[in-house]
NUROSE-618254 format. One record per residue: residue number from 1; residue in three letters; x negated, y negated, z negated of N, C-alpha, C, O, CB in turn. Coordinates in steps of 0.02 Angstrom, whole numbers, plus 50000, padded with zeros to 5 digits. Glycine has a CB too. Layout:
# NUROSE-618254
midren n: NUM; res: ala; n.X: X; n.Y: Y; n.Z: Z; ca.X: X; ca.Y: Y; ca.Z: Z; c.X: X; c.Y: Y; c.Z: Z; o.X: X; o.Y: Y; o.Z: Z; cb.X: X; cb.Y: Y; cb.Z: Z
...
# end
This chain:
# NUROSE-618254
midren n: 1; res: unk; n.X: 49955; n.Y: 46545; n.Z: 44599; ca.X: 49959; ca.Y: 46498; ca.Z: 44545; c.X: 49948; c.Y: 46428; c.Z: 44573; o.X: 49907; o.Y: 46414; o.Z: 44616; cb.X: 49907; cb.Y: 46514; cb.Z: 44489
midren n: 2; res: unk; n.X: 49991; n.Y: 46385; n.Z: 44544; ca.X: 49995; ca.Y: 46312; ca.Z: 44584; c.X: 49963; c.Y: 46264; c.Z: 44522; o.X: 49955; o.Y: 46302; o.Z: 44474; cb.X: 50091; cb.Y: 46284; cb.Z: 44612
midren n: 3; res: unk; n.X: 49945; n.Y: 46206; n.Z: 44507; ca.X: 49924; ca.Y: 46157; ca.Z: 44482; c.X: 49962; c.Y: 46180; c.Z: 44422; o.X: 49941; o.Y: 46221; o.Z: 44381; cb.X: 49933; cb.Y: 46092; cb.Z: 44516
midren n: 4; res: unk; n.X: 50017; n.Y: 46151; n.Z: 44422; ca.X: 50072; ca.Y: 46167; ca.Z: 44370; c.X: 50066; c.Y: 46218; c.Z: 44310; o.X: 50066; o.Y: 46213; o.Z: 44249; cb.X: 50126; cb.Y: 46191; cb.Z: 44407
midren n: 5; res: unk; n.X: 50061; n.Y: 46270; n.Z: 44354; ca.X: 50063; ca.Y: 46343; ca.Z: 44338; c.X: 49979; c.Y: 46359; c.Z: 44289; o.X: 49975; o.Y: 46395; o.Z: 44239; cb.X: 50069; cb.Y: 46392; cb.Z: 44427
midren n: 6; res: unk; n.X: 49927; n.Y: 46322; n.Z: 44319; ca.X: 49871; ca.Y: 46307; ca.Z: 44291; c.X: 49860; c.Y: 46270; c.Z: 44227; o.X: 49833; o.Y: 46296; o.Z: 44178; cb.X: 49845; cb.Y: 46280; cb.Z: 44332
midren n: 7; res: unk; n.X: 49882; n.Y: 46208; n.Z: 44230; ca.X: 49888; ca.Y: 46185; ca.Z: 44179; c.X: 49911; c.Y: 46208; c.Z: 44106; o.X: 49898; o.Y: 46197; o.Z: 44047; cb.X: 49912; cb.Y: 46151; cb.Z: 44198
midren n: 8; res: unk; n.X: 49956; n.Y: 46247; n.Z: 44147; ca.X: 49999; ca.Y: 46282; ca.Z: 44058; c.X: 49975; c.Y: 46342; c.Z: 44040; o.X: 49977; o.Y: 46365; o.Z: 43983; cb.X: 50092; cb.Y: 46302; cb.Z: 44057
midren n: 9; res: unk; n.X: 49953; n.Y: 46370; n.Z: 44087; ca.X: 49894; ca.Y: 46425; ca.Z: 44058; c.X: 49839; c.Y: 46402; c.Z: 44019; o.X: 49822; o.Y: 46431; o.Z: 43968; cb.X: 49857; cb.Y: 46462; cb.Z: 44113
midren n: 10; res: unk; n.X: 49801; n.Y: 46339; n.Z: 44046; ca.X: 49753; ca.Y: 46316; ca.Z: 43997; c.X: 49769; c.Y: 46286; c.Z: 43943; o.X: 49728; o.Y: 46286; o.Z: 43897; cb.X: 49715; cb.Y: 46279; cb.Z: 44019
midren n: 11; res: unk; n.X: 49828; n.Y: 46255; n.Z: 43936; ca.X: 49862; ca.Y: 46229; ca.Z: 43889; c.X: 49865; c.Y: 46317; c.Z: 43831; o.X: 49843; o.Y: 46325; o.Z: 43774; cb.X: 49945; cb.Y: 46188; cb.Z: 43930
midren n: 12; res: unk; n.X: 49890; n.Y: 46351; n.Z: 43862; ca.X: 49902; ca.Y: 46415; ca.Z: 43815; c.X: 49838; c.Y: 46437; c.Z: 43780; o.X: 49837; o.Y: 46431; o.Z: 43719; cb.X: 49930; cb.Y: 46480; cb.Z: 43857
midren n: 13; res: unk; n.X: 49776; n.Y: 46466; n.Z: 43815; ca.X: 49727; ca.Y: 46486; ca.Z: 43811; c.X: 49685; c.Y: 46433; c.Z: 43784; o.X: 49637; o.Y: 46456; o.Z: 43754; cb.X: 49713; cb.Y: 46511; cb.Z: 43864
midren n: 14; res: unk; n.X: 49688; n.Y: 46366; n.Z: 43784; ca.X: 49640; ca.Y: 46343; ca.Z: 43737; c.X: 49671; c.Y: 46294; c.Z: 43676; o.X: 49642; o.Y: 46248; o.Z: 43647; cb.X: 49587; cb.Y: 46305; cb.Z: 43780
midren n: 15; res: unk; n.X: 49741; n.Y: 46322; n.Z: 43666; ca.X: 49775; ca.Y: 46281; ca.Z: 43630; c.X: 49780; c.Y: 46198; c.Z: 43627; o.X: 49789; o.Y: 46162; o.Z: 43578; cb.X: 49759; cb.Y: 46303; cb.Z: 43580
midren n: 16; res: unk; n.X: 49775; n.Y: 46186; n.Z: 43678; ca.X: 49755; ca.Y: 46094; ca.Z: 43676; c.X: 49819; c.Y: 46067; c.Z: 43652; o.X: 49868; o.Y: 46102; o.Z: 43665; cb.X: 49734; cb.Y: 46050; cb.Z: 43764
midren n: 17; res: unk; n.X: 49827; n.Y: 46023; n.Z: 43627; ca.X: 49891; ca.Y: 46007; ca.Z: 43569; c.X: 49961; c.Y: 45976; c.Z: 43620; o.X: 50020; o.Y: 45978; o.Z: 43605; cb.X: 49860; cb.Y: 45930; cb.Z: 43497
midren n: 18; res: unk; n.X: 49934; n.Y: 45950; n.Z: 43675; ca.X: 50031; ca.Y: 45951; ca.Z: 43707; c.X: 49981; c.Y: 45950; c.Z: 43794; o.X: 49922; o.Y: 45955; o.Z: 43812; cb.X: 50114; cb.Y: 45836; cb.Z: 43676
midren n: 19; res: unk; n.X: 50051; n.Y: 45942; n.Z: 43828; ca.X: 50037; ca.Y: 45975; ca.Z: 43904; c.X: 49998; c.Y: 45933; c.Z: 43932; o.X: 49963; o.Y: 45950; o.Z: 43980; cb.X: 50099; cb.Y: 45985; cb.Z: 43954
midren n: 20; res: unk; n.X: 49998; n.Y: 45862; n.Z: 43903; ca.X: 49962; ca.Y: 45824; ca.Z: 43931; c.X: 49897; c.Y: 45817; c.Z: 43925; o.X: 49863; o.Y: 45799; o.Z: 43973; cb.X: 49981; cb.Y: 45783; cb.Z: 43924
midren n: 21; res: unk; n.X: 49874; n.Y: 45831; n.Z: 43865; ca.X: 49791; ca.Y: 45849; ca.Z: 43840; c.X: 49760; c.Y: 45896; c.Z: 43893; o.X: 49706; o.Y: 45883; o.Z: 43920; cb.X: 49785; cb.Y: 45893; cb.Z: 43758
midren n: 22; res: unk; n.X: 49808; n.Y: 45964; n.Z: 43908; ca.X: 49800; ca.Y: 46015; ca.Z: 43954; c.X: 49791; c.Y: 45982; c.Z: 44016; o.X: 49736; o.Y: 45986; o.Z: 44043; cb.X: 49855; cb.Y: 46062; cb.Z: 43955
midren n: 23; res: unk; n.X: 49847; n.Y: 45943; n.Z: 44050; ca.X: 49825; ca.Y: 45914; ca.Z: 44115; c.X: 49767; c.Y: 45868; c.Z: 44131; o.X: 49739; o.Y: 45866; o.Z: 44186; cb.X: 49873; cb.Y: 45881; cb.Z: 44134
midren n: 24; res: unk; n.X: 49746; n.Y: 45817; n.Z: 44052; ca.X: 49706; ca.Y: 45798; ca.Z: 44085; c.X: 49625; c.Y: 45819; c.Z: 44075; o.X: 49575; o.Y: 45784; o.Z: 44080; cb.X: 49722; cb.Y: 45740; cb.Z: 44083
midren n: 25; res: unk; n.X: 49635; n.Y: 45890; n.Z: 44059; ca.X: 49596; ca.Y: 45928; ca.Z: 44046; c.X: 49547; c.Y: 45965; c.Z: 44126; o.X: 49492; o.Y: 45958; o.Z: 44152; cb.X: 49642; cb.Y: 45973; cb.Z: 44000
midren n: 26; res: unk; n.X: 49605; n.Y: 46001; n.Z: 44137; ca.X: 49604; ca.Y: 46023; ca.Z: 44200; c.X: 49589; c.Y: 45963; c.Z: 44254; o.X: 49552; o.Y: 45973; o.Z: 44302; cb.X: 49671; cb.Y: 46058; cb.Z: 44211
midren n: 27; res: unk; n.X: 49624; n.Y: 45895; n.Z: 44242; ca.X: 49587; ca.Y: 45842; ca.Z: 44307; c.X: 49535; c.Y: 45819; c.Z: 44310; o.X: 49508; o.Y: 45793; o.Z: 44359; cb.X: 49608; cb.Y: 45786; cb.Z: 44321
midren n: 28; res: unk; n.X: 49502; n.Y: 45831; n.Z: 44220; ca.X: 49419; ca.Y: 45790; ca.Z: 44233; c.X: 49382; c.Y: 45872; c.Z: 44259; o.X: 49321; o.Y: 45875; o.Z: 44266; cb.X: 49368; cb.Y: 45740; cb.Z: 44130
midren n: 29; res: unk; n.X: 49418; n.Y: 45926; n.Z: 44269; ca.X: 49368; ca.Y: 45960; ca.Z: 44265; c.X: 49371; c.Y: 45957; c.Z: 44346; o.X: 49318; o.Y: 45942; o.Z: 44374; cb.X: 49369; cb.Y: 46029; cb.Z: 44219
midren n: 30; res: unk; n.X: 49450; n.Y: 45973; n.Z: 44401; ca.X: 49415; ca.Y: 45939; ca.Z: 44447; c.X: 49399; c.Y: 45892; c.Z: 44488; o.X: 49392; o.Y: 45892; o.Z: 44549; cb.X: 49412; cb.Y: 45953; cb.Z: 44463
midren n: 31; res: unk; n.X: 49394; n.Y: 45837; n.Z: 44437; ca.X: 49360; ca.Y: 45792; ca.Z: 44460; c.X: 49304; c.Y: 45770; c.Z: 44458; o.X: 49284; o.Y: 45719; o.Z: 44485; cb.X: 49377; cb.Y: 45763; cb.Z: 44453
midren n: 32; res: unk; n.X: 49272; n.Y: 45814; n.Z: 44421; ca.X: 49213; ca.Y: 45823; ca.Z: 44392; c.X: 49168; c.Y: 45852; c.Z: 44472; o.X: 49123; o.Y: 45827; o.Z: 44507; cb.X: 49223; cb.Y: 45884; cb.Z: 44316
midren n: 33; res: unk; n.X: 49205; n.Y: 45915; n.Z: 44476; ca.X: 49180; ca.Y: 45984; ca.Z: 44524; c.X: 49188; c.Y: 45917; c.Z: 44612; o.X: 49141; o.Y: 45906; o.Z: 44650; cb.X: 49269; cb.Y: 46091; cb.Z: 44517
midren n: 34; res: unk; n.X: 49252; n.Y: 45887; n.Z: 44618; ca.X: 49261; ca.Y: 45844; ca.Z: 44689; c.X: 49185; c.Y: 45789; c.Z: 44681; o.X: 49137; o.Y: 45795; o.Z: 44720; cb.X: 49357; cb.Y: 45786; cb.Z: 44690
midren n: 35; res: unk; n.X: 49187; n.Y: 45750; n.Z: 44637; ca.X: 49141; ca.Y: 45685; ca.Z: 44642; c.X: 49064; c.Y: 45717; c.Z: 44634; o.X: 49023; o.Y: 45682; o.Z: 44663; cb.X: 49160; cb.Y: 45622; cb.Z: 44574
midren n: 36; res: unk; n.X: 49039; n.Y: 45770; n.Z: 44606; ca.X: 48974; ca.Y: 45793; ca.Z: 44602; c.X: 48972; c.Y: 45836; c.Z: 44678; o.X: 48912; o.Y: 45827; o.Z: 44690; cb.X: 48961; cb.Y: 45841; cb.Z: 44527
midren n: 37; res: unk; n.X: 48990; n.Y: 45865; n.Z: 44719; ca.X: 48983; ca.Y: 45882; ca.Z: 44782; c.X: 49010; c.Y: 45827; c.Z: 44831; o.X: 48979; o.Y: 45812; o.Z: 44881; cb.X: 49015; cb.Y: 45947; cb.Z: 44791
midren n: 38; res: unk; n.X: 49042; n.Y: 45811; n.Z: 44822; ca.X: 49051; ca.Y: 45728; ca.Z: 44854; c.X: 48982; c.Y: 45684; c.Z: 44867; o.X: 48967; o.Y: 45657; o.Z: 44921; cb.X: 49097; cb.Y: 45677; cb.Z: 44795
midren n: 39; res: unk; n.X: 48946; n.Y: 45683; n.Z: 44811; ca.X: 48890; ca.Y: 45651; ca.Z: 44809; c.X: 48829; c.Y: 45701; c.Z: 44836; o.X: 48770; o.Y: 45684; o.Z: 44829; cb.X: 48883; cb.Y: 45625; cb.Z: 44739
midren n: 40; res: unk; n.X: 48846; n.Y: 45765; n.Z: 44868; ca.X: 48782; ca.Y: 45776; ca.Z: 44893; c.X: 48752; c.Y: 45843; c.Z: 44841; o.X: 48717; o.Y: 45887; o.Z: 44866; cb.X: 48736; cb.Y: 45699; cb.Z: 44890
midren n: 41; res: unk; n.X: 48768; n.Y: 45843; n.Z: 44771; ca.X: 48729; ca.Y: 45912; ca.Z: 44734; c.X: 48809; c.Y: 45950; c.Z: 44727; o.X: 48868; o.Y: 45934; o.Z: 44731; cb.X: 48675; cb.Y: 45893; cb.Z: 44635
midren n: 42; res: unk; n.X: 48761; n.Y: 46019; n.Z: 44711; ca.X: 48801; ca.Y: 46067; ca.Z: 44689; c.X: 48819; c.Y: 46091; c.Z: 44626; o.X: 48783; o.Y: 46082; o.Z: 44577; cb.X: 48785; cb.Y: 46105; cb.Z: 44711
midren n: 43; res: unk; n.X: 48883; n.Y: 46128; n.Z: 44623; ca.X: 48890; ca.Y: 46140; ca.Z: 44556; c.X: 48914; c.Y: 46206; c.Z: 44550; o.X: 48966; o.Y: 46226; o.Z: 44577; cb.X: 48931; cb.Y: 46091; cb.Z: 44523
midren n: 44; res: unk; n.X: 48865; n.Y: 46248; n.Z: 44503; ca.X: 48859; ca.Y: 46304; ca.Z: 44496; c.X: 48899; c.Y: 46340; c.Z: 44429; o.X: 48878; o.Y: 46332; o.Z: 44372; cb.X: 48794; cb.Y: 46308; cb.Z: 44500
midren n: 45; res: unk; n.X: 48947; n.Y: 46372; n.Z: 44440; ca.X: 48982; ca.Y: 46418; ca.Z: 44348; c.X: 48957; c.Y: 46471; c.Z: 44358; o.X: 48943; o.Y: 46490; o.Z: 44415; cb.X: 49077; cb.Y: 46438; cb.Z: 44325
midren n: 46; res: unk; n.X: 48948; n.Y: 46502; n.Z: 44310; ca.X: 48914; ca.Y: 46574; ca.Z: 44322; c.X: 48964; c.Y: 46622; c.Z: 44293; o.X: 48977; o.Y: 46622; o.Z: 44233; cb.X: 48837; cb.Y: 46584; cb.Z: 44283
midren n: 47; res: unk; n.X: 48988; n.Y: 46659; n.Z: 44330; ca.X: 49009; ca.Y: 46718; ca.Z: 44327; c.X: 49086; c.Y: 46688; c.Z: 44381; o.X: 49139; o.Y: 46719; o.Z: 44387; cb.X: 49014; cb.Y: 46751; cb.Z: 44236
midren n: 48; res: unk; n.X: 49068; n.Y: 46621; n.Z: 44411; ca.X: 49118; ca.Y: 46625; ca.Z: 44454; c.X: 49099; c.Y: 46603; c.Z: 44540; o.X: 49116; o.Y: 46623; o.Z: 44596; cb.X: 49171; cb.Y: 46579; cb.Z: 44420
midren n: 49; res: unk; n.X: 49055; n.Y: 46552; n.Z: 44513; ca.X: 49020; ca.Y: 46551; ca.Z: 44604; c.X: 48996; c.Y: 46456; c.Z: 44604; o.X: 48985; o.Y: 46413; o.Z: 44562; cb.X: 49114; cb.Y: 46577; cb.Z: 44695
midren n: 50; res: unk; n.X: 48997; n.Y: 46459; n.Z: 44668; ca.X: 48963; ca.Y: 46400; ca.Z: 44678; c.X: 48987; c.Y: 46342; c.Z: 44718; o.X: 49003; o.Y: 46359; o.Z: 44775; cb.X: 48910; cb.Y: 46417; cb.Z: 44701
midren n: 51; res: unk; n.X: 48993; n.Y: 46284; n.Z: 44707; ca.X: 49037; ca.Y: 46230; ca.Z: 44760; c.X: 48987; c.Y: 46182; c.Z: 44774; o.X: 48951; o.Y: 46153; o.Z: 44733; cb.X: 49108; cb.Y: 46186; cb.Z: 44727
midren n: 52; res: unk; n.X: 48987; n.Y: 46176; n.Z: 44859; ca.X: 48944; ca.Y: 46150; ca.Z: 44876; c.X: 48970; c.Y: 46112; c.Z: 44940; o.X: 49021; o.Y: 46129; o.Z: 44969; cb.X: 48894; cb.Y: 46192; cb.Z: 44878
midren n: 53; res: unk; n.X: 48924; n.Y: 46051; n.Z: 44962; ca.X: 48943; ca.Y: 46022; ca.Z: 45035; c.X: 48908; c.Y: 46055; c.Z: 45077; o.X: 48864; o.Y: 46090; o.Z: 45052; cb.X: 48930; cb.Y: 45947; cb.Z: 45050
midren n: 54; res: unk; n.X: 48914; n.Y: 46056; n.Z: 45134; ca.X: 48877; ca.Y: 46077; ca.Z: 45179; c.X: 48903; c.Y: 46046; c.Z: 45252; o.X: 48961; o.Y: 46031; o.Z: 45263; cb.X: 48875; cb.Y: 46150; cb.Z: 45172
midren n: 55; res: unk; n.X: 48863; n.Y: 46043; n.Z: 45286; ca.X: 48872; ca.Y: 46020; ca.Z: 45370; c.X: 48887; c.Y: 46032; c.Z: 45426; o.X: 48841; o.Y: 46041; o.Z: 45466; cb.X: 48841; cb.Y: 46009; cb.Z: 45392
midren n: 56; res: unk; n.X: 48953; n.Y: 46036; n.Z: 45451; ca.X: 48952; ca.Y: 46076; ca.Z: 45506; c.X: 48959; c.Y: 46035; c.Z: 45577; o.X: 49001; o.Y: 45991; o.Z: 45588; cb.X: 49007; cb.Y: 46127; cb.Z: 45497
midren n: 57; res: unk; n.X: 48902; n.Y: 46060; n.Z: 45629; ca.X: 48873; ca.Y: 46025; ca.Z: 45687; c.X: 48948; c.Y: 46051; c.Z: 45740; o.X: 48979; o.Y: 46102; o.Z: 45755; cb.X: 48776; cb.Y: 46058; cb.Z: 45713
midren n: 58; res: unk; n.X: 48948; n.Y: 45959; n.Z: 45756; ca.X: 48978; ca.Y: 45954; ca.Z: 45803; c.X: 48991; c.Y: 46002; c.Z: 45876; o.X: 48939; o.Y: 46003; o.Z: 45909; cb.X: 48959; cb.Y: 45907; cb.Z: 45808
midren n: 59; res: unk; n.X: 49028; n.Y: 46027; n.Z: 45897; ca.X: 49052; ca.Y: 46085; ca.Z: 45957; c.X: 49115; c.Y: 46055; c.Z: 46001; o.X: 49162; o.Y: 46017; o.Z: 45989; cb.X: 49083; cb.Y: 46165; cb.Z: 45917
midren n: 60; res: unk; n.X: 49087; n.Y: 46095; n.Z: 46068; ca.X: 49128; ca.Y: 46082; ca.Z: 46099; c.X: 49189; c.Y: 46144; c.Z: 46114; o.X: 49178; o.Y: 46204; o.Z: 46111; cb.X: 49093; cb.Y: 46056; cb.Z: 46148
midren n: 61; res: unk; n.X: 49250; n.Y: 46112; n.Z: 46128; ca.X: 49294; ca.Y: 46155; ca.Z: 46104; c.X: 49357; c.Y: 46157; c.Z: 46170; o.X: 49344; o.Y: 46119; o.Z: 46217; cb.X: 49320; cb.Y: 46126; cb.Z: 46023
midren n: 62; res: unk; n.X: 49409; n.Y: 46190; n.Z: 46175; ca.X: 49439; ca.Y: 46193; ca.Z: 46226; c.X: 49513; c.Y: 46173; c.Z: 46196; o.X: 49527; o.Y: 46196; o.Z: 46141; cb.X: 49427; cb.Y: 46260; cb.Z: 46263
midren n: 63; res: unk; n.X: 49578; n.Y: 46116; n.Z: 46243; ca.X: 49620; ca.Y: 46111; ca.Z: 46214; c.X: 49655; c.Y: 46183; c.Z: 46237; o.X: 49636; o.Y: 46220; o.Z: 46283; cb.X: 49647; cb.Y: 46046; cb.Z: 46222
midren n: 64; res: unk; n.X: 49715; n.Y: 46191; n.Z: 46191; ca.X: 49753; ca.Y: 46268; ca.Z: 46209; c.X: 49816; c.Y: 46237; c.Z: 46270; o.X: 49851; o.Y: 46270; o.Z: 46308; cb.X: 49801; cb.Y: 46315; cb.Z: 46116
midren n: 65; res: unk; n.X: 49814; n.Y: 46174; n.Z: 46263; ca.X: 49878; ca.Y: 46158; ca.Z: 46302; c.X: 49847; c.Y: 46150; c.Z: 46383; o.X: 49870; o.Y: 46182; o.Z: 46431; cb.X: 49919; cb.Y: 46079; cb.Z: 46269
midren n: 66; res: unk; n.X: 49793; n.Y: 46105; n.Z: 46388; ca.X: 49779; ca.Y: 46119; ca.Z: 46451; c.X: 49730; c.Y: 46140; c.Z: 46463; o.X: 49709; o.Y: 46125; o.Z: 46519; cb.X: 49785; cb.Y: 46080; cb.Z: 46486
midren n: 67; res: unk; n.X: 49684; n.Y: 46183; n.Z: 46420; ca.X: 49622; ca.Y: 46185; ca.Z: 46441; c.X: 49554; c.Y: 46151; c.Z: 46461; o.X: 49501; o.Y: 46171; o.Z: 46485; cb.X: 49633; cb.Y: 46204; cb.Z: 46468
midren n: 68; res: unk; n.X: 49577; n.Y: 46093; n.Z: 46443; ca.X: 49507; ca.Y: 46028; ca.Z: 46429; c.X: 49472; c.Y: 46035; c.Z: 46391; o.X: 49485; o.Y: 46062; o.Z: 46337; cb.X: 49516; cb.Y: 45962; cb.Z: 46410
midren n: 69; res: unk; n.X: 49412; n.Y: 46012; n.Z: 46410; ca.X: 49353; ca.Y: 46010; ca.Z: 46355; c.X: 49362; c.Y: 45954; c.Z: 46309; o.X: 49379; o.Y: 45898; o.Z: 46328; cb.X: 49279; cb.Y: 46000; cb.Z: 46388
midren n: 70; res: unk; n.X: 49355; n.Y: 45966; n.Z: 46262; ca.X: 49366; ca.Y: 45914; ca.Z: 46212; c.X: 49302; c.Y: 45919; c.Z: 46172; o.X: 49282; o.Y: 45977; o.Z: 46173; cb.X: 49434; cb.Y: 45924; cb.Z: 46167
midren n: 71; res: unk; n.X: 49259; n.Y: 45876; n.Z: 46135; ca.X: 49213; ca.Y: 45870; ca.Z: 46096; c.X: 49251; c.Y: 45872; c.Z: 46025; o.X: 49310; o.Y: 45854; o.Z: 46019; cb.X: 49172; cb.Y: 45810; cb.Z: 46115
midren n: 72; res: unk; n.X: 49206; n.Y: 45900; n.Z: 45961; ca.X: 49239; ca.Y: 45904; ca.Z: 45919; c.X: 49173; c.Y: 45892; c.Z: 45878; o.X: 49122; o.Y: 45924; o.Z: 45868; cb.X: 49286; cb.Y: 45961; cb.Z: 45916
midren n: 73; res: unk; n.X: 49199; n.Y: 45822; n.Z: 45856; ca.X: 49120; ca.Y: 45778; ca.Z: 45811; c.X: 49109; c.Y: 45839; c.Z: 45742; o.X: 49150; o.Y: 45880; o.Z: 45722; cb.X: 49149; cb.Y: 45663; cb.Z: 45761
midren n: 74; res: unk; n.X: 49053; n.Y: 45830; n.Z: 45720; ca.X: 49023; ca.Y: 45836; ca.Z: 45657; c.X: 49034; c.Y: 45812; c.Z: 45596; o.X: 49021; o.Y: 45753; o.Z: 45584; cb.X: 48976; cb.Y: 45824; cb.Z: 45661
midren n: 75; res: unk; n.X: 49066; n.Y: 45863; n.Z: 45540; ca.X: 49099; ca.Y: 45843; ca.Z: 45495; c.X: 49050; c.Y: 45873; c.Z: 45411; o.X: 48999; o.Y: 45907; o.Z: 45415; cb.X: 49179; cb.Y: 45873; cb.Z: 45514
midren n: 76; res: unk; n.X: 49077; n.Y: 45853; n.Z: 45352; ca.X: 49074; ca.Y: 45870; ca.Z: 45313; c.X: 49115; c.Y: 45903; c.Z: 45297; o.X: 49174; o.Y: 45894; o.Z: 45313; cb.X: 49063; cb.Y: 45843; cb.Z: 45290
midren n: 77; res: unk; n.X: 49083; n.Y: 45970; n.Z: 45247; ca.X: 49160; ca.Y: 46017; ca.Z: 45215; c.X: 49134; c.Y: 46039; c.Z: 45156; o.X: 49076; o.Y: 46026; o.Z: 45141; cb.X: 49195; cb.Y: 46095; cb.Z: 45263
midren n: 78; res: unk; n.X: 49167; n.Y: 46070; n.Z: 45122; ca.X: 49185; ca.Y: 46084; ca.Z: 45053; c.X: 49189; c.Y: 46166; c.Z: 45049; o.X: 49239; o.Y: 46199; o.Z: 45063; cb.X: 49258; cb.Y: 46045; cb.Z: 45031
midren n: 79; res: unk; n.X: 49124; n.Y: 46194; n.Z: 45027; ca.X: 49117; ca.Y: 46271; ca.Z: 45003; c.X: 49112; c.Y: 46305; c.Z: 44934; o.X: 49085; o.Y: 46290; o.Z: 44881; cb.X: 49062; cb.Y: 46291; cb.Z: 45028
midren n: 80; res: unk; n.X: 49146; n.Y: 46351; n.Z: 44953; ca.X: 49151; ca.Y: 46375; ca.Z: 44883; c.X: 49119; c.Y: 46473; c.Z: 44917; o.X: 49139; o.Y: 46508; o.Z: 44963; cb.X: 49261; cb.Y: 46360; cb.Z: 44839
midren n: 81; res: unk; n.X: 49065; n.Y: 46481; n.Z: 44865; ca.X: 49033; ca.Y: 46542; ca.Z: 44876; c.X: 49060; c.Y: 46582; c.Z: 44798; o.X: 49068; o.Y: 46557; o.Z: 44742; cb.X: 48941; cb.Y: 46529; cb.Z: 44889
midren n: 82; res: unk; n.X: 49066; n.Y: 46620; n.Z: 44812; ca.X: 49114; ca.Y: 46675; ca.Z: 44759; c.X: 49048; c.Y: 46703; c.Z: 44722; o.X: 49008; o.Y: 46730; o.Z: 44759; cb.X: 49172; cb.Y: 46753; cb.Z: 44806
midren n: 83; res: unk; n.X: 49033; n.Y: 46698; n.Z: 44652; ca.X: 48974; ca.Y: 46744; ca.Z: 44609; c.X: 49003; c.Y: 46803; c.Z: 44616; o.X: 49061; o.Y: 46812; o.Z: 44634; cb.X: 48958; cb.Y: 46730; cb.Z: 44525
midren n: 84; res: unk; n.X: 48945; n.Y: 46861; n.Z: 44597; ca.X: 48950; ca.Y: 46940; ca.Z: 44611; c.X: 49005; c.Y: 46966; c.Z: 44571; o.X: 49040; o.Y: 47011; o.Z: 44594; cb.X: 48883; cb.Y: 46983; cb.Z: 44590
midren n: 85; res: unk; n.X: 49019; n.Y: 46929; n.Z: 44487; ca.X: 49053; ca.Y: 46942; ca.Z: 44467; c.X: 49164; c.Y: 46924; c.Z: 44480; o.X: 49219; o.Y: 46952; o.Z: 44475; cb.X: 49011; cb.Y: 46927; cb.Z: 44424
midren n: 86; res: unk; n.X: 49139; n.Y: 46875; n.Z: 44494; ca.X: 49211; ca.Y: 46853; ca.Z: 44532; c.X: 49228; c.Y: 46910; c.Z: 44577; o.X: 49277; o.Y: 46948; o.Z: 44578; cb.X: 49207; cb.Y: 46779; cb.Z: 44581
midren n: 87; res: unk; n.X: 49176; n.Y: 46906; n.Z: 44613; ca.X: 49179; ca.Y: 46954; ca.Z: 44682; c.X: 49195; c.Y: 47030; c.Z: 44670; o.X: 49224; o.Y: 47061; o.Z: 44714; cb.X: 49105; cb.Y: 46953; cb.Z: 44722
midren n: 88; res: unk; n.X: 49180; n.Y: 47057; n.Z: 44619; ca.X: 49189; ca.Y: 47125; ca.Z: 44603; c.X: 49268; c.Y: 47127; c.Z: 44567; o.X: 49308; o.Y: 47173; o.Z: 44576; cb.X: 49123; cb.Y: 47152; cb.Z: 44550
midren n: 89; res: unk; n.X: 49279; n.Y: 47069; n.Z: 44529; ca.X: 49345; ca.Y: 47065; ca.Z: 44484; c.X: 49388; c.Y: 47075; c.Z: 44530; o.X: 49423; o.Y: 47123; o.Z: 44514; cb.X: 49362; cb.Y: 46999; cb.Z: 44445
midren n: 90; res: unk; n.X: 49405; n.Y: 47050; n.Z: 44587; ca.X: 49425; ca.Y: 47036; ca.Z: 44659; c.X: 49442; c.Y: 47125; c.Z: 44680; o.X: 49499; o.Y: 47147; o.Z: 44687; cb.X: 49349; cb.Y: 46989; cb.Z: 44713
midren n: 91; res: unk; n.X: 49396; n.Y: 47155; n.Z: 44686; ca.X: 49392; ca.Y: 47218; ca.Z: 44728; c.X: 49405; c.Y: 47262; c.Z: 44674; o.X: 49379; o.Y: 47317; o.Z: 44686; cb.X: 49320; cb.Y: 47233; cb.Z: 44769
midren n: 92; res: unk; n.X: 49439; n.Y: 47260; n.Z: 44613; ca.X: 49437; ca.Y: 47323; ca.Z: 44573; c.X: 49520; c.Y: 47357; c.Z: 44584; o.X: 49536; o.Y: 47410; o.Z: 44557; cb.X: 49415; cb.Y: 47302; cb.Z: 44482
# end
């Protein structure tokens, strides 16, 4: 399912009155979920999981073309941990 494809499902399922109510439905929500882990807290749905920042320490790494060491700085990234229930919906 792509953006698109999203939108008009929520558009269906919560009846919002034209496609556009739906879209900009779906953008505050994530924009809601980007700018609150952006800033450092997490944001938790329950019965679907959890989005969070977290830190990953800089490593050193090898290029594939010639085999140099290359350093590879310390970045921020963007996690998403799956709730038990997601997780089981998943495996049935």
């Amino acid at each position: 399912m792509n953006k698109k494809e999203l939108i008009e499902e929520f558009r269906q399922r919560t009846d919002a009155p034209s496609k556009a109510a739906a879209k900009r439905g779906v953008e505050a929500f994530i924009d809601i979920i980007v700018g609150t882990v952006a800033s450092g807290d997490e944001v938790r749905i329950g019965g679907l999981g959890i989005f969070e920042r977290v830190y990953k320490q800089g490593r050193e790494a090898r290029d594939p073309n010639t085999g140099e060491k290359v350093n590879v700085p310390g970045k921020w990234a963007f996690r998403f941990r799956p709730a038990k229930e997601a997780k089981e919906a998943v495996n049935k």
